[in-house]
LOKOLMI-517972 format. One line per field, with one value per residue: residue number from 1; chain; x, y, z of N, C-alpha, C in turn. Coordinates in Angstrom, 3 decimals. Example, Ala and Ser with C-alpha at 12.3 -4.5 7.8 and 13.67 -1.06 7.14 Angstrom:
2
seq <- [1:2]
mol <- [A:A]
n.east <- [13.190:12.850]
n.north <- [-5.690:-2.250]
n.up <- [7.800:7.080]
ca.east <- [12.300:13.670]
ca.north <- [-4.500:-1.060]
ca.up <- [7.800:7.140]
c.east <- [13.200:12.900]
c.north <- [-3.300:0.030]
c.up <- [7.800:7.870]
***
This chain:
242
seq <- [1:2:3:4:5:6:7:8:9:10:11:12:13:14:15:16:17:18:19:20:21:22:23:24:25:26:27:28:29:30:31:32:33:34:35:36:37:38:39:40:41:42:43:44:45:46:47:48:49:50:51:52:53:54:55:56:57:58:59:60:61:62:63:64:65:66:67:68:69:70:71:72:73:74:75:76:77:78:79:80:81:82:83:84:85:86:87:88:89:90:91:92:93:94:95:96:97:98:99:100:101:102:103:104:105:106:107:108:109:110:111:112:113:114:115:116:117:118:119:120:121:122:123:124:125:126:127:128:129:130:131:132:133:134:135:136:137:138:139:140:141:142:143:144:145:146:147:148:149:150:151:152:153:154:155:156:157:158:159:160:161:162:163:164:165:166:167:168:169:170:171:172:173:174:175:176:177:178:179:180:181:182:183:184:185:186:187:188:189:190:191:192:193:194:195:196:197:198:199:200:201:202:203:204:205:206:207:208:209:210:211:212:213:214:215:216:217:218:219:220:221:222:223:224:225:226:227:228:229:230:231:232:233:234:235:236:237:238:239:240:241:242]
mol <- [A:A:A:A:A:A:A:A:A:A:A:A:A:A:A:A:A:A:A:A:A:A:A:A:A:A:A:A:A:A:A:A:A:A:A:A:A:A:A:A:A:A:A:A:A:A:A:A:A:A:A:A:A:A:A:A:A:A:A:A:A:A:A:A:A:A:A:A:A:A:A:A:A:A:A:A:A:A:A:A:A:A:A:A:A:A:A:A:A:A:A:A:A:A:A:A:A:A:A:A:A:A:A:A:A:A:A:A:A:A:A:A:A:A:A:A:A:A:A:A:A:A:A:A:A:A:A:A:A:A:A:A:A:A:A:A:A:A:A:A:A:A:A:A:A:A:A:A:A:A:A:A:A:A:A:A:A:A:A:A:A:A:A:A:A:A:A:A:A:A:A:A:A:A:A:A:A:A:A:A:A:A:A:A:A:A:A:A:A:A:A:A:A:A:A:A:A:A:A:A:A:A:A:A:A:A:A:A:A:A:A:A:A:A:A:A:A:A:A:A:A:A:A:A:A:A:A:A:A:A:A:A:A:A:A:A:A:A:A:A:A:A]
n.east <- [0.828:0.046:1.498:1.671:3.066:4.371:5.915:5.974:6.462:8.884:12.561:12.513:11.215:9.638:8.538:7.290:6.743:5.742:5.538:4.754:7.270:9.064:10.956:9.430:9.539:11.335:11.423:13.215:13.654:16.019:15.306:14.823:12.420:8.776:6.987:4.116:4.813:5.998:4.871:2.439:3.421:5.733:5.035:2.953:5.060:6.802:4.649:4.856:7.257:7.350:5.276:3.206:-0.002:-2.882:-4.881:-4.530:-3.282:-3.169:-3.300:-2.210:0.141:1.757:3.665:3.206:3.560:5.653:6.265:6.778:4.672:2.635:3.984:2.471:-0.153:0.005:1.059:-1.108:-3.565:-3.072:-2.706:-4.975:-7.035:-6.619:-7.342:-9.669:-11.067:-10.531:-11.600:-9.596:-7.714:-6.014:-2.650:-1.149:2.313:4.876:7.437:9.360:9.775:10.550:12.529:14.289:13.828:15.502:18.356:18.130:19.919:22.085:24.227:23.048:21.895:20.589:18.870:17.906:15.925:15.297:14.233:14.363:12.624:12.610:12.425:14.466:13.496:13.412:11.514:11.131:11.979:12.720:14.593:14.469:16.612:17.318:19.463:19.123:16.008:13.290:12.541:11.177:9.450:9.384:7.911:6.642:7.895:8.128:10.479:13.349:16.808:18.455:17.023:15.920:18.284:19.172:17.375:18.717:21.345:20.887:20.067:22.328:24.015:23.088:23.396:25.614:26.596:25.238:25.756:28.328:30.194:32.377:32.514:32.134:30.526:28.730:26.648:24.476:22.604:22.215:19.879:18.404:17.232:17.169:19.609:21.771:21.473:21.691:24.279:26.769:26.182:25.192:27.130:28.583:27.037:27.108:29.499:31.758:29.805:28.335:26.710:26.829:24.389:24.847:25.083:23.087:20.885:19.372:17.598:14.258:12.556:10.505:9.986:10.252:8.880:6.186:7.290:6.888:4.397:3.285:2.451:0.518:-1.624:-2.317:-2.688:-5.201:-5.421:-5.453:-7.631:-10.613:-10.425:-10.082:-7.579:-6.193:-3.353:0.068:0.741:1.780:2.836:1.401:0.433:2.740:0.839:-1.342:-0.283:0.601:-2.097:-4.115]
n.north <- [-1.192:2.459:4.887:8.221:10.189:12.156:14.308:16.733:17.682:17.837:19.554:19.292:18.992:16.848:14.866:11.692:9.396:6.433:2.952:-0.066:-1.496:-0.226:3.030:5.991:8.875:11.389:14.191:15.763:18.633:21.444:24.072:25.649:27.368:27.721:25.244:25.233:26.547:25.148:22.526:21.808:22.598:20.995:18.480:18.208:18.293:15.800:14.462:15.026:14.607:12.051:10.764:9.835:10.532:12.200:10.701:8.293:7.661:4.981:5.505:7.128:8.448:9.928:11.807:11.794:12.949:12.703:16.103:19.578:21.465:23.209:22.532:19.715:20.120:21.176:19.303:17.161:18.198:18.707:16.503:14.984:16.022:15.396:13.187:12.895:13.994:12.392:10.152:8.064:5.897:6.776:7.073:7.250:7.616:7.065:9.916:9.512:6.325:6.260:7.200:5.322:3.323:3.986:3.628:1.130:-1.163:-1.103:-2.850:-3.000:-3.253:-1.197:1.626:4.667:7.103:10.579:13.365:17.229:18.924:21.642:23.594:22.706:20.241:16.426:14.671:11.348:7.912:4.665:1.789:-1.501:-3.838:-6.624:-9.016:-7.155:-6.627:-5.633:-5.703:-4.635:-1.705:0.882:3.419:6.322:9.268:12.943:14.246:15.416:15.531:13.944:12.663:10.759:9.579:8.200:5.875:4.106:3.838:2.610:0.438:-0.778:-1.280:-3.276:-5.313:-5.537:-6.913:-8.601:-10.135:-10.240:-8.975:-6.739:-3.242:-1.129:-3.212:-2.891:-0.926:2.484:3.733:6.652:8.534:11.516:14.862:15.588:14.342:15.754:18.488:18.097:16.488:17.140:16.785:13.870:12.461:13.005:11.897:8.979:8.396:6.311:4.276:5.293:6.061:8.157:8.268:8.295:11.738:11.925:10.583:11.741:13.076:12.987:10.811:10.859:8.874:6.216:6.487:6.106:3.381:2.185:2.184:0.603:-1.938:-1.175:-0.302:-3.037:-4.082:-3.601:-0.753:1.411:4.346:6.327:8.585:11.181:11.272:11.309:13.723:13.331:14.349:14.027:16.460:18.884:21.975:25.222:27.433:26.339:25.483:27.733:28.988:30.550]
n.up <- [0.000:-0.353:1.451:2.324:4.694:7.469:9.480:11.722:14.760:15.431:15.642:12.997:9.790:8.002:5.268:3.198:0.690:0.809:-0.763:0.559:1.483:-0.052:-0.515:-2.290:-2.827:-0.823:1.478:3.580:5.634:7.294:9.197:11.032:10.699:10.939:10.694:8.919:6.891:5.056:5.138:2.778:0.114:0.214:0.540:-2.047:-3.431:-3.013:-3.966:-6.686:-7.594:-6.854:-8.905:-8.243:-7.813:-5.761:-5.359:-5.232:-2.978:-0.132:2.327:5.496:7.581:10.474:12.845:16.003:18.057:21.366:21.264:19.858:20.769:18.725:16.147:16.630:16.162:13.032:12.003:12.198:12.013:9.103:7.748:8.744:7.777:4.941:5.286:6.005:3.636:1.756:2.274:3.366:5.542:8.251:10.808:13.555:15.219:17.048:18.182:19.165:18.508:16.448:16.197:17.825:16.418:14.044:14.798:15.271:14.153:15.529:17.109:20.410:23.601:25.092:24.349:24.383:23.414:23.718:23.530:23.039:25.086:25.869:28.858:30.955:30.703:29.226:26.707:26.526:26.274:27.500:25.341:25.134:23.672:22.007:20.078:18.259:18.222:18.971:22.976:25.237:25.869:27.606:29.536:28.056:28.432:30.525:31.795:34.113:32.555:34.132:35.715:33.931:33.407:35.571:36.355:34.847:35.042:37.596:36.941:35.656:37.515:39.383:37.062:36.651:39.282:39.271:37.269:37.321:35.318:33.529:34.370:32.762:30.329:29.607:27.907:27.185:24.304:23.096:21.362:19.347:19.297:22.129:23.534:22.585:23.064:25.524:25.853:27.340:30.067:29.727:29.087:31.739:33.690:32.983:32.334:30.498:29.626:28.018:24.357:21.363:19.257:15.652:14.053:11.716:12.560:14.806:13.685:13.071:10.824:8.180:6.225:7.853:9.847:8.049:7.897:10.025:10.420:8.706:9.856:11.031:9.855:9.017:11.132:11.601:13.387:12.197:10.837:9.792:12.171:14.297:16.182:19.428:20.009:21.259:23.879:26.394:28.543:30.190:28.232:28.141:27.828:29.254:32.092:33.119:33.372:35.126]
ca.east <- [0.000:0.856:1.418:1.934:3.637:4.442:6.664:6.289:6.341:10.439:12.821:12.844:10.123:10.119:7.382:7.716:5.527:6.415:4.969:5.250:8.828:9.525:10.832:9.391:10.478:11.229:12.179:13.420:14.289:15.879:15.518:14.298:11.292:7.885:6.809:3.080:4.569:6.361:3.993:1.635:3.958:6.587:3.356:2.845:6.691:6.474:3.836:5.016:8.772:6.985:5.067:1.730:-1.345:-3.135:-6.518:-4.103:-2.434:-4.002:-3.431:-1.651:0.691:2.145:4.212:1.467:4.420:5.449:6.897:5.948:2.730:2.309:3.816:2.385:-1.130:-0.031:1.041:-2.392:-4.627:-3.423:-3.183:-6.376:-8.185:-6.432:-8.168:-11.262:-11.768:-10.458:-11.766:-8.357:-7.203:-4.813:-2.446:-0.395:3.514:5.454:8.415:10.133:9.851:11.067:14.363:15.010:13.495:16.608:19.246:17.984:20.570:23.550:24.386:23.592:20.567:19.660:18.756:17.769:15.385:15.390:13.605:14.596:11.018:12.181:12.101:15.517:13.333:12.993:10.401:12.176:11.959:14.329:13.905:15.280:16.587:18.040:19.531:18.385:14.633:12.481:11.704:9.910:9.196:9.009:6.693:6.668:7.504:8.899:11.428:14.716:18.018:19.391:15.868:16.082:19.295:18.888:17.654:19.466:22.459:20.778:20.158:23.370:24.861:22.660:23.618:27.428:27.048:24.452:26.445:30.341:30.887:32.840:31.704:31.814:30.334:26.749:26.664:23.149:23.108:21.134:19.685:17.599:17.833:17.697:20.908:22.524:21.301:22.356:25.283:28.050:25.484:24.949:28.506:29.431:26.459:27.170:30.899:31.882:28.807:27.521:27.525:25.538:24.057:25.173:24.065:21.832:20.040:18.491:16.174:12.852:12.453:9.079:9.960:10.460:7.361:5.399:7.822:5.951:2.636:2.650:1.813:-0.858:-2.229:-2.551:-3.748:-6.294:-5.309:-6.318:-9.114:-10.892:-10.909:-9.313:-6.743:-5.757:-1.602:0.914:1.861:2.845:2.991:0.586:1.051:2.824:-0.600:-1.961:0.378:0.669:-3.300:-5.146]
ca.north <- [0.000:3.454:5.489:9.352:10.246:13.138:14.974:18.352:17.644:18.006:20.732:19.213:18.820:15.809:14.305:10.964:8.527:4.988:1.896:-1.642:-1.066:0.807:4.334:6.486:9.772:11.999:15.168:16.525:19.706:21.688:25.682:26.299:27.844:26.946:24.022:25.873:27.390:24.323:21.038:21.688:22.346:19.237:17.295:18.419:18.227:14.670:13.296:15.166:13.466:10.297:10.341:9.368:11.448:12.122:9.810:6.857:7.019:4.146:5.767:8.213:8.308:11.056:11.773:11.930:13.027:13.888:16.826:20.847:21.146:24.077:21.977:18.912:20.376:21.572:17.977:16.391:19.278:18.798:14.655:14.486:16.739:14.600:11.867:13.051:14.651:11.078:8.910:7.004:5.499:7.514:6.180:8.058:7.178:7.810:10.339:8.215:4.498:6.620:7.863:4.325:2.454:4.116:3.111:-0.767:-1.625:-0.912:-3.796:-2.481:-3.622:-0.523:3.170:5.846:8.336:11.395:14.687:17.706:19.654:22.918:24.229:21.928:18.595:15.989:13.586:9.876:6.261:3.435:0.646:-2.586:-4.744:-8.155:-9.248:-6.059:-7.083:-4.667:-6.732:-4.144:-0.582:1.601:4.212:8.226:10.605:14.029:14.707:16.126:14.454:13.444:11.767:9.637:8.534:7.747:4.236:3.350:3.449:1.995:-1.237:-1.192:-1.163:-4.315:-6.600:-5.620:-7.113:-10.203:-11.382:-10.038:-8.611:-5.393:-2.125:-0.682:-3.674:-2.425:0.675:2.513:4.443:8.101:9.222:12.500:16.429:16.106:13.775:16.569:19.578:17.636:15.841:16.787:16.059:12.809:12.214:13.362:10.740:8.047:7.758:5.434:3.673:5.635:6.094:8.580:7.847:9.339:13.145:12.401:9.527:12.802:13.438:12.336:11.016:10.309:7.370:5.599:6.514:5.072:2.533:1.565:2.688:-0.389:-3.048:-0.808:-0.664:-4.258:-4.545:-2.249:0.625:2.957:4.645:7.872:9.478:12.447:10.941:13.134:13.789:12.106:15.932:13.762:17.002:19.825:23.038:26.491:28.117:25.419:25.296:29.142:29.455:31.008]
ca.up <- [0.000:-0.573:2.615:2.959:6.077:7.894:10.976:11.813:15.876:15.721:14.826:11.647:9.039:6.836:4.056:2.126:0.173:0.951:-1.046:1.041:2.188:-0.774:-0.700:-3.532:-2.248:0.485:1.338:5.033:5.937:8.661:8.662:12.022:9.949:11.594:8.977:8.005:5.938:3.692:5.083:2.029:-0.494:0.800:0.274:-3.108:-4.211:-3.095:-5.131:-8.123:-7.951:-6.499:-9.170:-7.092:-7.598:-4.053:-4.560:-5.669:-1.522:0.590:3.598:5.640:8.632:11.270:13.779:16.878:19.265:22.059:20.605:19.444:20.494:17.792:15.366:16.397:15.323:12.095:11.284:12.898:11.365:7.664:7.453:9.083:6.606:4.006:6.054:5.868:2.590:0.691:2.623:3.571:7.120:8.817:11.630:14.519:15.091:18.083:17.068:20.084:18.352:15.217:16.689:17.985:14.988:13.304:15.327:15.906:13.695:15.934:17.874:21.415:24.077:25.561:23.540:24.993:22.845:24.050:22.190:23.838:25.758:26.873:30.226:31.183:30.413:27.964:26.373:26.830:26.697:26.745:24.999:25.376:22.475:22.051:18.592:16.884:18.025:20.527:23.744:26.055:25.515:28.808:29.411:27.609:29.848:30.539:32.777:33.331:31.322:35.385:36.123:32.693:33.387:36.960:36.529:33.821:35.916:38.808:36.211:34.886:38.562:39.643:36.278:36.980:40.954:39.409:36.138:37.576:34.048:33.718:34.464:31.080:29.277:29.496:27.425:26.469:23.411:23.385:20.221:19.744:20.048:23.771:23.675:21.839:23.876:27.033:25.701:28.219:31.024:29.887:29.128:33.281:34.422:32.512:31.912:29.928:29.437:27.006:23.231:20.842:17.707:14.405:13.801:10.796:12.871:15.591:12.566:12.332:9.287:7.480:5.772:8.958:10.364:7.251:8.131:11.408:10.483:7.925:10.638:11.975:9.424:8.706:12.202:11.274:13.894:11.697:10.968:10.067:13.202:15.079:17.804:20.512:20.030:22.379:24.314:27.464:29.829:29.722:27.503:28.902:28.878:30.896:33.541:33.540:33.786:36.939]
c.east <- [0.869:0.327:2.186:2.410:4.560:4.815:6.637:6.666:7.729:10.929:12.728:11.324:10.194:8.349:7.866:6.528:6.538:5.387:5.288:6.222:9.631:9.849:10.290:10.415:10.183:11.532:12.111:14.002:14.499:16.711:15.166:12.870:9.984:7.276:5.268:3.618:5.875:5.656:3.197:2.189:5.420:5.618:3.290:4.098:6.753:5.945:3.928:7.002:8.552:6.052:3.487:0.790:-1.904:-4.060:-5.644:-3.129:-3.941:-4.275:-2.481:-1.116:1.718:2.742:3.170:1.953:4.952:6.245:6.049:4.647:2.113:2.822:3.600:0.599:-1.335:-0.128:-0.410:-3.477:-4.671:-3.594:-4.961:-7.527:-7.980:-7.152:-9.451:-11.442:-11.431:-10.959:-11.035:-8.114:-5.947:-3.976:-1.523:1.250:3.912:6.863:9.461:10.846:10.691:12.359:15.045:14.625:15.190:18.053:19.149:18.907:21.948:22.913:24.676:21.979:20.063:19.544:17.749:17.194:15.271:15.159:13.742:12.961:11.210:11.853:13.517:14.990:13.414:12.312:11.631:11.376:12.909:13.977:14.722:15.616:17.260:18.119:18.904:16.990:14.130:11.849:10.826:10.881:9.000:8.480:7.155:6.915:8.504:9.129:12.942:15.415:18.222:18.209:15.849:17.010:19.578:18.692:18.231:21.031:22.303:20.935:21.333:24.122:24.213:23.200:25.051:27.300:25.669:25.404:28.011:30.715:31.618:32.135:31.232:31.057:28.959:26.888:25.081:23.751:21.977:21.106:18.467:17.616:18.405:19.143:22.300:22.642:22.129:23.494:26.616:27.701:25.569:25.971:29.142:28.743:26.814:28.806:31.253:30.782:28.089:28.018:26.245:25.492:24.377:24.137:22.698:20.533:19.098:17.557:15.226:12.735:11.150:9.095:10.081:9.324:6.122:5.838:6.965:4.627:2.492:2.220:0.433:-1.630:-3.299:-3.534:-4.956:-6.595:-5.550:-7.245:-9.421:-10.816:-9.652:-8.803:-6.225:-3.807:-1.077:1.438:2.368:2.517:1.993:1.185:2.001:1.816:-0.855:-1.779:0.671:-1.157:-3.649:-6.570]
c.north <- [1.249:4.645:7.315:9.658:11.690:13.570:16.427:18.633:18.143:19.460:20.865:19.286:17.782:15.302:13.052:9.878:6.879:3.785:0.257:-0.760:-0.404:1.940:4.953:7.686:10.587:13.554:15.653:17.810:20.632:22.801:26.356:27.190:27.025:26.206:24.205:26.587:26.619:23.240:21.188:21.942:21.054:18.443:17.226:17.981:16.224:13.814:13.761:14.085:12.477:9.595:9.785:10.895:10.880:10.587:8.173:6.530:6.037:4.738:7.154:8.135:9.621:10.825:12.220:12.526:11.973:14.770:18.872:20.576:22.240:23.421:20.357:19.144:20.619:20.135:17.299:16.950:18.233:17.438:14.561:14.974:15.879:13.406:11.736:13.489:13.532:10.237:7.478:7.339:6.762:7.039:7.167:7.389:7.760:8.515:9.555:7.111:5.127:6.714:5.978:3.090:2.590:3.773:1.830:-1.571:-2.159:-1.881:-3.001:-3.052:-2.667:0.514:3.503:7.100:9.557:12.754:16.220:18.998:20.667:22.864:23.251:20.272:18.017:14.980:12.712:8.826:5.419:2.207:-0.658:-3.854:-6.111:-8.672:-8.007:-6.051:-6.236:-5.954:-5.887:-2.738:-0.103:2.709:5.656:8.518:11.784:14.376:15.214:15.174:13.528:12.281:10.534:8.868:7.815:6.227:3.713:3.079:2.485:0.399:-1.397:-1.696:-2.824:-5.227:-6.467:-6.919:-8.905:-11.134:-10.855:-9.721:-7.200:-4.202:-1.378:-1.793:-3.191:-0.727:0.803:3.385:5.558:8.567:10.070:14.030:16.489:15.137:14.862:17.896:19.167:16.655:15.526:16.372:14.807:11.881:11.713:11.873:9.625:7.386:7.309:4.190:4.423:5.609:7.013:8.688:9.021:10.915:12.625:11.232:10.269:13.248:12.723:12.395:10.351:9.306:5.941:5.228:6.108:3.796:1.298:1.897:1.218:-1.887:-2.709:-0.963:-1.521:-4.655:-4.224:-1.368:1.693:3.091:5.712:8.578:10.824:12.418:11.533:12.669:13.212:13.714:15.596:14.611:18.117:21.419:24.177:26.968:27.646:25.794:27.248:29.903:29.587:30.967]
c.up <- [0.000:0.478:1.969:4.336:6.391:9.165:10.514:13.631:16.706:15.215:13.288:10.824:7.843:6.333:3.297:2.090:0.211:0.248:-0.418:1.896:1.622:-0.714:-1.955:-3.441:-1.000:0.137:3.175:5.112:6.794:8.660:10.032:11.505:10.672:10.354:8.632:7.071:4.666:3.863:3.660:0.743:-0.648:0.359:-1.634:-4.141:-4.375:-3.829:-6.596:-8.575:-7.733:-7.882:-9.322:-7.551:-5.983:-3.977:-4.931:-4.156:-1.340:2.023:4.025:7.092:9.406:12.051:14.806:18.111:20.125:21.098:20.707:19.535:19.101:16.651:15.246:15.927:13.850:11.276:10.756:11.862:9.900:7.487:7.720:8.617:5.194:4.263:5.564:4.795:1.413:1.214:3.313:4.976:7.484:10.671:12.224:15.025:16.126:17.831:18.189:19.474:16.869:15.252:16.983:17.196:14.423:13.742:16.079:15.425:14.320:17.191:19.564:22.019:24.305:24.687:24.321:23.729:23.454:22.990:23.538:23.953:25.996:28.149:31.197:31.759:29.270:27.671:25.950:26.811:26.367:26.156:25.276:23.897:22.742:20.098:17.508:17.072:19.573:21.608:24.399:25.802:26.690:28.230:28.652:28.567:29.625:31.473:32.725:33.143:33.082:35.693:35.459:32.875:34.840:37.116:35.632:34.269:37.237:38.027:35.640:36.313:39.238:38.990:36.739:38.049:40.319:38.251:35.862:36.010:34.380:33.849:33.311:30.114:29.002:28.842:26.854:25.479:23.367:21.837:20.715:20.107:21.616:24.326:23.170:22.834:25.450:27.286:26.784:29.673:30.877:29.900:30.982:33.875:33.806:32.119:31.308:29.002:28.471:25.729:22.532:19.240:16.640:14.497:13.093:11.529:14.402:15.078:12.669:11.462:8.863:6.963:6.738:9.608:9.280:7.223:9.056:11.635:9.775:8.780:10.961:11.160:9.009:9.710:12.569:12.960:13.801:11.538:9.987:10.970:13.461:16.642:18.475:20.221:21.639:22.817:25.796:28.588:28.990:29.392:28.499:29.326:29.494:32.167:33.913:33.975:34.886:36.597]
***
């Protein structure tokens, strides 16, 4: 099937049409520019180098957060009008499982996503792998970089003292703006034990996220509807309201 897919939730802004496992094309880009004002032409550019006219997608897939809440509406808004005005499923992506989708490759058990939140927190989860293969997924959340890494040292400090291996053999790996923003922090806590994923692999990339929409699909996850975004912690106004 032929997926549309879409991040605007990050600093970045990316668009690409994916068939199966196929790439057609993409395009990412990263201007600091708030992305209303290229999501609808990115869209357009897309299906003219892809090739694809709109009513011939099957579906349609997003980044759903956590992330920009101002540009995680812009994303949400325009897919989900594309949703509704063709008739086609549309499916929500965590920009989380995206960051460590892309670095499943590298032979390592633990990663560490990390998207950096403002206010000196960040939206996190670790995941746990084995052979390249996700075993358990811990929870979203937003907190600060010291909080995140807190038990991840406490579990590294237990397997040392249960399976007498070296101190360094347990390394996690941190991908994600907020690995970047808080780099020499995570460096001081972690020592040795850490490692951080290539630059271009901090991008959210759209083809990724039609990547992991194509199960949902299948599993029929999607829908028509209008799913509330993954924003984790509540807005500035919120928390500034009286």
């Amino acid at each position: 099937m032929k997926i549309l897919a879409v991040d605007t939730a990050s600093y970045s802004c990316s668009t690409a049409i994916v068939e199966n496992e196929k790439l057609i094309a993409e395009i990412t880009i990263v201007n600091g520019q708030t992305h209303s004002k290229h999501l609808l032409g990115m869209i357009k550019y897309v299906l003219e180098i892809g090739n694809v006219k709109l009513e011939e997608l099957d579906g349609f897939a997003v980044n759903k957060g956590p992330g920009s809440f101002t540009g995680l509406r812009i994303g949400l808004s325009t897919i989900q009008g594309l949703s509704v005005a063709l008739g086609k499923p549309v499916v929500g992506v965590s920009g989380l499982d995206v960051l460590a989708s892309e670095v499943a490759w590298i032979n390592i058990d633990t990663v560490c996503a990390m998207l950096d939140a403002g206010r000196g927190e960040v939206y996190s989860v670790v995941y746990h792998y084995k052979n390249a293969l996700l075993q358990i997924k811990e929870d979203e959340k937003a907190a600060s970089p010291s909080d995140i890494i807190a038990p991840i040292k406490t579990s590294f400090e237990k397997q040392d003292k249960t399976q007498s291996q070296a101190y360094n053999e347990n390394q996690v790996l941190f991908v994600g703006s907020g690995s970047v923003v808080y780099k020499e922090l995570i460096q001081e806590e972690m020592n040795t034990r850490v490692l951080f994923a290539p630059e271009n692999s901090n991008i959210i990339k759209a083809q990724v996220i039609a990547s992991l929409a194509q199960p949902m699909f299948k599993s029929k996850e999607a829908g028509n509807f209008l799913f509330v975004p993954s924003y984790i912690r509540r807005s500035d106004a919120e928390i500034n309201y009286k």
